[in-house]
C-alpha positions in Angstrom: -12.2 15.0 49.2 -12.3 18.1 47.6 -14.6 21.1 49.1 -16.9 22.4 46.6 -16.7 26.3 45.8 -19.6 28.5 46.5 -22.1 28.6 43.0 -20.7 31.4 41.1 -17.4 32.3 43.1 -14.2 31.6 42.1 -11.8 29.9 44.6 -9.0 32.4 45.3 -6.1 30.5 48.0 -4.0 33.4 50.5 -0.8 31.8 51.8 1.1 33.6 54.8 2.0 32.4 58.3 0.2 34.9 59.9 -3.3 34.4 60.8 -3.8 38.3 60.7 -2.9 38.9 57.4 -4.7 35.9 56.1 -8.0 36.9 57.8 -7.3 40.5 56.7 -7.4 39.6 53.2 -10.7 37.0 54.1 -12.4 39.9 54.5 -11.9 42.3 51.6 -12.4 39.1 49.2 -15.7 37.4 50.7 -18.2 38.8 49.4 -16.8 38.1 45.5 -14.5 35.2 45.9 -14.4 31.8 47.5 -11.1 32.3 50.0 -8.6 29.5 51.1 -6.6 29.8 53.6 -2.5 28.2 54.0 -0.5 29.1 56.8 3.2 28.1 54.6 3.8 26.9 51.5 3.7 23.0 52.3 0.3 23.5 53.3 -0.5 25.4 50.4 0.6 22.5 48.0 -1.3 20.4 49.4 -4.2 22.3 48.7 -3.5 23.0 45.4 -3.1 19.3 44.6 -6.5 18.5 46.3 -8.6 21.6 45.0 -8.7 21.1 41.2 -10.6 25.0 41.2 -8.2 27.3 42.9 -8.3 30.2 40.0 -5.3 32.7 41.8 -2.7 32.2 44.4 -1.6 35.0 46.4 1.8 34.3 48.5 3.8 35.6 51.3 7.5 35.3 50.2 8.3 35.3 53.8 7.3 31.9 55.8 8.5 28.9 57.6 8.1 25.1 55.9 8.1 26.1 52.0 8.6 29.9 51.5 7.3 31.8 48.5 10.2 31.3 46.1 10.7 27.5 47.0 6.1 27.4 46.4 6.2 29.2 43.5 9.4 26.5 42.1 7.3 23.9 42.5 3.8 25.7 41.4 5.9 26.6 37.8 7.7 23.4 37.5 4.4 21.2 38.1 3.6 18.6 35.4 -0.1 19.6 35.3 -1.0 22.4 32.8 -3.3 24.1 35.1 -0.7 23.9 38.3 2.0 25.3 36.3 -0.2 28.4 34.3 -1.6 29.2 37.7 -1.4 33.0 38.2 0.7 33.9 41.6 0.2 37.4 43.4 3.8 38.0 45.7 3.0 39.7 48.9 5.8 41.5 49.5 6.9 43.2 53.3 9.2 45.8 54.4 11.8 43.5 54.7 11.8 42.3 50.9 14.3 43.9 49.0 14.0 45.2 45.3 16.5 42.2 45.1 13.7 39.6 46.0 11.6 41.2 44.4 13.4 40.7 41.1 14.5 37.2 42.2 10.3 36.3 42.3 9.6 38.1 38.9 11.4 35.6 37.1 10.9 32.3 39.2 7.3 33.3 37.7 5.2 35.6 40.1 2.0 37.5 37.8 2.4 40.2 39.9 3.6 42.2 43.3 1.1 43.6 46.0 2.8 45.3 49.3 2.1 44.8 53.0 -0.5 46.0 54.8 -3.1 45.4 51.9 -4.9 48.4 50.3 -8.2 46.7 50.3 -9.3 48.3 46.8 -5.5 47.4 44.9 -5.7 43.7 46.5 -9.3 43.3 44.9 -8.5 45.0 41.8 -5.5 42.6 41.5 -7.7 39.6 42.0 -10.3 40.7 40.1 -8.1 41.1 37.1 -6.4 37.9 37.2 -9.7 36.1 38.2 -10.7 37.6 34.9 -8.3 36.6 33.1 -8.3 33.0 34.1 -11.6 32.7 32.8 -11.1 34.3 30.2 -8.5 31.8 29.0 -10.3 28.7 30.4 -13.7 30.0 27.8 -11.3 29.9 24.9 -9.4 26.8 25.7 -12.9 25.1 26.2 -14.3 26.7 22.8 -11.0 25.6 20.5 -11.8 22.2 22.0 -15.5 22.0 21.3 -14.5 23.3 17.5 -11.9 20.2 17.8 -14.2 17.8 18.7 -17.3 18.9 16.9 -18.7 15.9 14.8 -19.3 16.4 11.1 -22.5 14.1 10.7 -25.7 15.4 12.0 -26.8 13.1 14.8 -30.4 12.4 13.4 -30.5 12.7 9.9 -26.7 10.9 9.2 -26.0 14.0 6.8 -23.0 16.5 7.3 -23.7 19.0 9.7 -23.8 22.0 8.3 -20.2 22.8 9.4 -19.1 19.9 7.7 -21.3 20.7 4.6 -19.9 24.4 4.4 -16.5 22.5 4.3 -17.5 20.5 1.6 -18.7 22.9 -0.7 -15.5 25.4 -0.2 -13.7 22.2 -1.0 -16.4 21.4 -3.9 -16.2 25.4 -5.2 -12.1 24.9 -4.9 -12.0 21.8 -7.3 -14.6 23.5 -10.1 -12.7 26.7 -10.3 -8.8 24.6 -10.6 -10.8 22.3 -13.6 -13.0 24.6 -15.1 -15.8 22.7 -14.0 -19.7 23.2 -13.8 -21.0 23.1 -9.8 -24.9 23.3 -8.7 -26.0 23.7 -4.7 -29.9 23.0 -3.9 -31.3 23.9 -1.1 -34.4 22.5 0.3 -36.9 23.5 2.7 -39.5 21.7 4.2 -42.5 23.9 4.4 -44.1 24.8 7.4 -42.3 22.1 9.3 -42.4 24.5 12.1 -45.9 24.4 12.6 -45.7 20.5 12.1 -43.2 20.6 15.2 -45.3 22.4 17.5 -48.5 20.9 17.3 -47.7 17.3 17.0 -43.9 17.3 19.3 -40.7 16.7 18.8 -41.1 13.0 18.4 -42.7 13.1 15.6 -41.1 16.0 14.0 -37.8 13.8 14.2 -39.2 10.7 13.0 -40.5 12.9 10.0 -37.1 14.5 9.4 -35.6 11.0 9.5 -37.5 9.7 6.4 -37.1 13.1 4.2 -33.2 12.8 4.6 -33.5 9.3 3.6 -35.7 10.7 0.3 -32.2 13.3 -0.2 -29.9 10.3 0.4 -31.7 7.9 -2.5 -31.3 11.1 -4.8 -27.8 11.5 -4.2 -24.7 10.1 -6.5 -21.8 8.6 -4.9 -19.9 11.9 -5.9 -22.6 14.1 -4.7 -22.4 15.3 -1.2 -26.1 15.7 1.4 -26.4 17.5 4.7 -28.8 18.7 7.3 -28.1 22.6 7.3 -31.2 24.1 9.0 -33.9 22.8 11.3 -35.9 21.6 8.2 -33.6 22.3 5.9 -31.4 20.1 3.0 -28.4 20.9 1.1 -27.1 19.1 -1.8 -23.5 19.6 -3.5 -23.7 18.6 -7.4 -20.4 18.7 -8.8 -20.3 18.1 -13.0 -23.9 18.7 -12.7 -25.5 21.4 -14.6 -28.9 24.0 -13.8 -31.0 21.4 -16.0 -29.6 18.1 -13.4 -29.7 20.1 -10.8 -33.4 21.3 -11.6 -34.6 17.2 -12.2 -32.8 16.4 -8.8 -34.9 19.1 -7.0 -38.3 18.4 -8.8 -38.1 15.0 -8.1 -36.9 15.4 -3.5 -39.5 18.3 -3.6 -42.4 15.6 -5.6 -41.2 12.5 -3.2 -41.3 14.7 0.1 -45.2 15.6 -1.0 -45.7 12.2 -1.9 -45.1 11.1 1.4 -48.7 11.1 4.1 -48.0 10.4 7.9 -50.2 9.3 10.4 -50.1 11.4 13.7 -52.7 10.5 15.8 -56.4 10.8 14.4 -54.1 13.4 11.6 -53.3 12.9 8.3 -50.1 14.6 7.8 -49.1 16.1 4.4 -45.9 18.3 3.7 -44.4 19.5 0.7 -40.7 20.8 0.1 -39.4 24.1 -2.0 -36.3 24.0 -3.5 -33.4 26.9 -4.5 -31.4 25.7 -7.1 -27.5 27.9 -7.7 -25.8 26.9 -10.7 -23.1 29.8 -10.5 -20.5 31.2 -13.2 -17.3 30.3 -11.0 -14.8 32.4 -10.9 -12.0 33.5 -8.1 -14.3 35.7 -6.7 -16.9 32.9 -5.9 -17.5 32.4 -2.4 -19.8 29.4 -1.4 -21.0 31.3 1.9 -22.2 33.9 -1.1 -23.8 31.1 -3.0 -25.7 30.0 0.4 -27.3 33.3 1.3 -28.2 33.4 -2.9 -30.1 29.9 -2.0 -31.5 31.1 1.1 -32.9 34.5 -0.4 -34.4 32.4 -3.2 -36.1 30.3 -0.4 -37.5 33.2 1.2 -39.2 33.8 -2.5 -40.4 30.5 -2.5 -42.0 30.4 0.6 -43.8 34.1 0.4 -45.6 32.6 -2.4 -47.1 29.8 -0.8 -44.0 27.2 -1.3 -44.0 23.7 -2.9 -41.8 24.9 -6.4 -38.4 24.9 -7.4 -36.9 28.6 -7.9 -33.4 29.2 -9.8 -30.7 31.8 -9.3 -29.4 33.3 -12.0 -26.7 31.1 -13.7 -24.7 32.9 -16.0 -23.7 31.1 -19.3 -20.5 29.1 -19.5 -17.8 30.4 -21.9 -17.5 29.1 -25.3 -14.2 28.4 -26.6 -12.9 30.7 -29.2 -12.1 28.6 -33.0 -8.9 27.6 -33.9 -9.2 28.3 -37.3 -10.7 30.9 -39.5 -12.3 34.6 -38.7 -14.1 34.6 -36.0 -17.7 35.2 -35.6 -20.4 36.4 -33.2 -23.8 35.2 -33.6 -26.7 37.2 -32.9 -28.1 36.9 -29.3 -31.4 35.1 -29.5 -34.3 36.9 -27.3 -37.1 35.3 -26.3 -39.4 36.2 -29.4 -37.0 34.8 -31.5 -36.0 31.8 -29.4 -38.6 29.6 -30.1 -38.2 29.6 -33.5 -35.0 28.4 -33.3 -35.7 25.5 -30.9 -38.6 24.2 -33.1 -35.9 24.3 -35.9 -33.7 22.4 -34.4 -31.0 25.2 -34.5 -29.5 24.2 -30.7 -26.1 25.6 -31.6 -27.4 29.2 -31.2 -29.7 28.8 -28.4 -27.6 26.7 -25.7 -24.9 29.5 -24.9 -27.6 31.6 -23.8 -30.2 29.3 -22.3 -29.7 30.2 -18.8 -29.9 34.1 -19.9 -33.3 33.3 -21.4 -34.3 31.0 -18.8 -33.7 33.5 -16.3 -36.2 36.2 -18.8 -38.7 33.9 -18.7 -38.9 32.4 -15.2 -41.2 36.0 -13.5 -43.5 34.7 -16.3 -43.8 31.1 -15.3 -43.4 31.8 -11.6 -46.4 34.3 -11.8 -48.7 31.2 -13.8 -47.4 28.9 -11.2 -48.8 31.0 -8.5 -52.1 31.4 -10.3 -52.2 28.0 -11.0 -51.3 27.1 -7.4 -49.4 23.7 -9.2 -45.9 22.8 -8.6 -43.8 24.1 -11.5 -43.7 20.8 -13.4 -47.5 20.7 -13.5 -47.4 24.7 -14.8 -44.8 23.7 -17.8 -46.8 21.0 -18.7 -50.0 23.3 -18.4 -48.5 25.9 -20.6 -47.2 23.8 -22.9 -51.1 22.5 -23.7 -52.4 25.7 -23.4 -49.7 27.8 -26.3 -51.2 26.9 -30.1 -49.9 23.9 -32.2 -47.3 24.5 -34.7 
């Protein structure tokens, strides 16, 4: 049975047939490393097959059994990864030559340290190599982690938010190659995190679980959901433009404040803001851009008060140029003359720039919604009584 190494030292093994040398080195390496001690290579092997820890191995050349050269042999040709990458200091003596020196460089050794030890290059050496070994054992353990990371949120059963990043590059990738029309919302659940500390994890979860069933109903089979926050929904909308994207928001954010829970002697109520992105894609787009757009537009949301939908600024599509004939540029509606145009049915000039006008008008609508203190369906449909027949 394996020995277990003191909590926070790593486990350094001195080989040499003297018992001097070996106690020697004890001593300079105690107090920051957890020493073994071999009195020949055989012994030493042993070791190193029974102690899965052993971090650096520093070797006489010299000794009876298994020498340095024939430990080292079997240390570089061993079938275990972590055997065979071990790092090796040499001891060398006065009566190694340059010649065996040479010889142990390329059977493998990491490095040379001479007889009698110089108690600051000996823990210098280690230290280094210790270093080093960790070092290298952090990254190995971190490539596997990435490797192994699961892409569905364990609670929810959305993406993770690694895997929903992924998506949307992917997503992003496909509408710039087809000319295509993408939309991202963002949802937030609003002040979940006071929900979470005063009632408990439990039922924070349990909460969580049913509003990312409420994103799962709303979602197409092409459509892609995950959990990208601690209360917080993403939705990928390929095909879909600011107008879907908008109906799909209004109608999570309306279900999620819809939905009462029972907490106790509480009554529970939440409601959910939404950022919706419906970008002009081009080369240049990057969804981690498009992300920090939704999470800015979040921050908006919840500053004034929360439960609304808020849009970033979605520049028109391009129009394609006639085939026939001079072309022509019609004038660029504004909002004065806008409605006009709608009420005369004159869609032709008004949908290339309806998000430009859109974007005009939503301070306005924000700023009645905030007075109104009504989610932004409610203050359409408000402002639509309140404006003069005709």
């Amino acid at each position: 049975m394996s020995e277990e190494a003191p909590a926070g030292k790593a486990r350094v093994l001195v080989v040499d047939d003297s018992r001097v040398i070996r106690i020697a080195a004890r001593k300079i390496l105690k107090d920051e490393f957890d020493v073994l001690e071999a009195g020949d290579g055989e012994e030493a092997w042993e070791t190193l097959n029974k102690e899965d820890d052993i971090a650096l191995v520093i070797s006489d050349l010299s000794m009876p059994y298994l020498d340095g050269m024939g430990l080292m042999k079997r240390i570089r040709e061993s079938d275990s990864p972590r055997l065979a990458n071990l790092p090796i200091i040499i001891v060398t003596g006065a009566e190694d030559d340059e010649e065996a020196k040479s010889a142990a460089f390329a059977a493998g050794a990491s490095d040379f340290l001479s007889k009698p030890f110089d108690s600051v290059q000996l823990l210098a050496h280690t230290r280094s190599h210790v270093r080093l070994v960790k070092t290298e054992t952090e990254l190995e353990q971190t490539r596997t982690a990435i490797e192994a990371e699961p892409t569905i949120d364990a609670l929810t059963g959305l993406s993770n938010q690694r895997a929903f990043t992924e998506q949307g590059r992917q997503c992003l990738s496909h509408a710039l190659r087809h000319n295509d029309t993408l939309s991202v919302i963002l949802i937030d659940v609003d002040d979940f995190d006071k929900a979470f500390i005063k009632y408990g994890r439990t039922a924070g979860e349990a909460i969580l679980k049913i509003f990312s069933g409420i994103v799962k109903d709303n979602v197409r089979l092409e459509d892609s959901g995950g959990r990208v926050g601690l209360a917080r929904f993403g939705l990928l909308l390929p095909s879909t433009p600011a107008e879907g994207a908008r109906q799909t928001a209004v109608r999570i954010c309306q279900q999620i404040g819809a939905r009462a829970f029972k907490i106790g002697s509480d009554i529970l109520k939440l409601t959910g803001s939404a950022a919706v992105i419906t970008p002009e894609i081009n080369s240049e787009t990057r969804f981690e851009d498009l992300l920090a757009e939704g999470q800015k537009l979040l921050g908006r949301a919840a500053a004034a008060g929360g439960n609304r939908v808020v849009f970033g600024q979605a520049a028109p599509r391009p129009q394609p140029a006639p085939t026939e004939g001079p072309a022509e540029t019609p004038p660029k509606p504004d909002l004065a003359s806008a409605p006009g145009l709608a009420r005369a049915g004159n869609t032709a000039a008004l949908e290339p720039h309806l998000p430009a006008l859109i974007a005009e008008l939503m301070p306005l609508l924000e700023l009645w919604n905030r007075q109104q203190g009504q989610t932004l369906d409610d203050a359409l449909e408000a402002l639509r009584r309140s404006l003069p027949a005709g």
